[in-house]
N, C-alpha and C positions, 0 to 999 in steps of 0.2 A: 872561647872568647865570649864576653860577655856585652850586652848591649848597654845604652845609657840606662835604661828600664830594669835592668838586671836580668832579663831574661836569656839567657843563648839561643844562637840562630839555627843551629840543626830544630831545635825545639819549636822555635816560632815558623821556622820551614813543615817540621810535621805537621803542625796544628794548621798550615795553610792548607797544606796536601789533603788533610784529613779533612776541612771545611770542603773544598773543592770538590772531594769525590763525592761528598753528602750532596753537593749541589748537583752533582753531575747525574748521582741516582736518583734524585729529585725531577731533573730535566728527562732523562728516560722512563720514569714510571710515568710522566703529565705528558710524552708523547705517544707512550702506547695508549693514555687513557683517550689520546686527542688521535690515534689512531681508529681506536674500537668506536670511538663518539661518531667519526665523518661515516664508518660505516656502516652505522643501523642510521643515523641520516639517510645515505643515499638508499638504502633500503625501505626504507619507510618511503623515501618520496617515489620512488619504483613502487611502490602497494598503493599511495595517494592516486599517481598517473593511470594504473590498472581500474583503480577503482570510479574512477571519473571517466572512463573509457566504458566500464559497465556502466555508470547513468546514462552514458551518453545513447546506448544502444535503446537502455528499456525507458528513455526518451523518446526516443524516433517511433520504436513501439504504441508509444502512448497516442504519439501523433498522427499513427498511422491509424490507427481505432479512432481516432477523435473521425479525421477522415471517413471513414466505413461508415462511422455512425451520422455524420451529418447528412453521407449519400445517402442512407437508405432510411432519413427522415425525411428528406426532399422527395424519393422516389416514390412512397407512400404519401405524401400530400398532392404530387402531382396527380396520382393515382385517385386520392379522394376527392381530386379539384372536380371533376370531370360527374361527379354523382354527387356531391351535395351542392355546389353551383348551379346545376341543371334547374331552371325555374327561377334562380337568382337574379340571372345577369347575361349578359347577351351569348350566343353561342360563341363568337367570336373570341372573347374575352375568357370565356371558360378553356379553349383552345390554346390560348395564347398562354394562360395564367400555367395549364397542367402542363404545358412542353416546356415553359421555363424551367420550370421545376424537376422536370424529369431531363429533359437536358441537363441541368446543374448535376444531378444526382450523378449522372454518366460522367460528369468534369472530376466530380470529387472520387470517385473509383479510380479512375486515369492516374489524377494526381497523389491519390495514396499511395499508388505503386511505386509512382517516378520520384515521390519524397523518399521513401523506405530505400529504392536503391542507387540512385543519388544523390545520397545527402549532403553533399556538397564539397565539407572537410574530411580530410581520413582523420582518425583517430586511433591511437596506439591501440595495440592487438588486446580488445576485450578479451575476458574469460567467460561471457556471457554470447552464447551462441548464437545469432540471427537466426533471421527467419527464413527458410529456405523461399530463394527468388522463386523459383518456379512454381511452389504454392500460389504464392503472392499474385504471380501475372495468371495461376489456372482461376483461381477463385473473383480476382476482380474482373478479369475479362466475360467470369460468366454474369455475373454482377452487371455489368458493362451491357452483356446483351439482353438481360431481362429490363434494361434503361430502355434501350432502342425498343422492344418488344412493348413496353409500354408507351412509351411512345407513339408507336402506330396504331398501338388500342384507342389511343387520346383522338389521333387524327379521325382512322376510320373507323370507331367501334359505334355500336349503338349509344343513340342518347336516349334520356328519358327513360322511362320505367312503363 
């Protein structure tokens, strides 16, 4: 049977059938391509999060040193208050000016520790290893008491030369 167009219908059925499956192999190869795509996505943003999880540690690291370091600038100017003040300024004030300072320095020791081991937020499981706690509270606790130890040199050491 023939159509107004002259073409016949089994024929214009093939050429459907045959567009169709082109389409169809078309729509299966753009989902396994939209397959393979979502999963180096999700991969990738699994390497982004890890990676942002190691700043985040050799951050707190950093802050943790900034810390040490402010203490033990403070602890050596309290230390030096006390011998180049001498002849300055009244003993009182020499007293008052080196325990600030060395009290601070024992604040900032204190507070490195308690930054480093609670820092607040958890953060996805670094690949980058912390810093063993127990280090942490052996070394600033001594830190801590060479504060206090100074300290008492401030109160009751010799003055003058």
């Amino acid at each position: 049977m023939m159509s107004a167009n002259g073409d016949s219908r089994p024929e214009v059925l093939r050429d459907s059938a045959e567009k169709l499956a082109q389409t169809s192999e078309s729509v299966s190869a753009s989902s396994q391509e939209l397959t393979s795509s979502t999963e180096k996505l999700k991969d990738s943003a699994d390497r982004r999060t890890e990676l942002a999880a190691d700043r985040t540690v050799l951050a707190a690291e950093r802050t943790y040193a900034a810390w040490i370091r402010t203490g033990l600038a403070s602890l050596a100017s309290g230390i030096g208050a006390k011998k180049l003040l001498d002849g300055v300024v009244h003993e009182w004030l020499i007293i008052g000016t080196g325990s600030l300072l060395v009290l601070f320095s024992a604040m900032c020791f204190v507070v490195a520790v308690w930054r480093e081991l609670f820092p607040g937020v958890t953060s996805p499981d670094p690949s980058v290893r912390r810093l063993p706690p127990v280090l942490l509270i052996i070394s600033n606790g001594f830190l801590t008491l060479v504060a206090i130890a100074a300290l008492f040199g401030i109160w009751f050491g010799r003055t003058g030369g």
